[in-house]
Steps between C-alpha positions, in 0.01 A plus 500: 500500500365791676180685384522867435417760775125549524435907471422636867214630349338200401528330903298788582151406579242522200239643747738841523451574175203712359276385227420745224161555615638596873764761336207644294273505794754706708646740162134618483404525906857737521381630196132609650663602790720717309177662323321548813831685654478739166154576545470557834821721499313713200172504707717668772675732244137621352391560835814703598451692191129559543584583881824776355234651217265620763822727628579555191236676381489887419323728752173595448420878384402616846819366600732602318708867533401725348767601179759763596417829310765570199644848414487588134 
C-alpha cells in the first residue's frame, strides 16, 4: 500500500522557518524603523516651515510703501 504524499511544505527544512519570537523581533525593528522615517521626515518638514516663515513674514513699517492717497 502506498503512503499518502507528504505536503512539500513539510520536507522543507525546520531551520527556514521563523519562531514567534524572531517574527516579533523583526514586526517591531520595521516597525521602529518606520517611526524613525516619520519623525525624521516631520523634523525636516518643521524646519522647512520655520525656514518659509522667515520669508513669510510681513515687512517691517520702515519697509513697507507707503499707502496710495484716496480721492473722496
Amino acid at each position: 500500500m502506498m503512503s499518502p504524499p507528504v505536503s512539500p511544505l513539510l520536507q522543507l527544512h525546520p531551520s527556514l522557518f521563523l519562531t514567534g519570537a524572531q517574527l516579533c523581533r523583526i514586526y517591531m525593528a520595521k516597525a521602529a524603523e518606520k517611526e524613525h522615517r516619520r519623525e525624521a521626515s516631520l523634523r525636516h518638514k518643521a524646519r522647512d516651515y520655520q525656514t518659509n516663515a522667515v520669508h513669510l513674514q510681513p515687512p517691517s513699517v520702515n519697509e513697507r510703501s507707503p499707502m496710495p492717497a484716496t480721492n473722496n
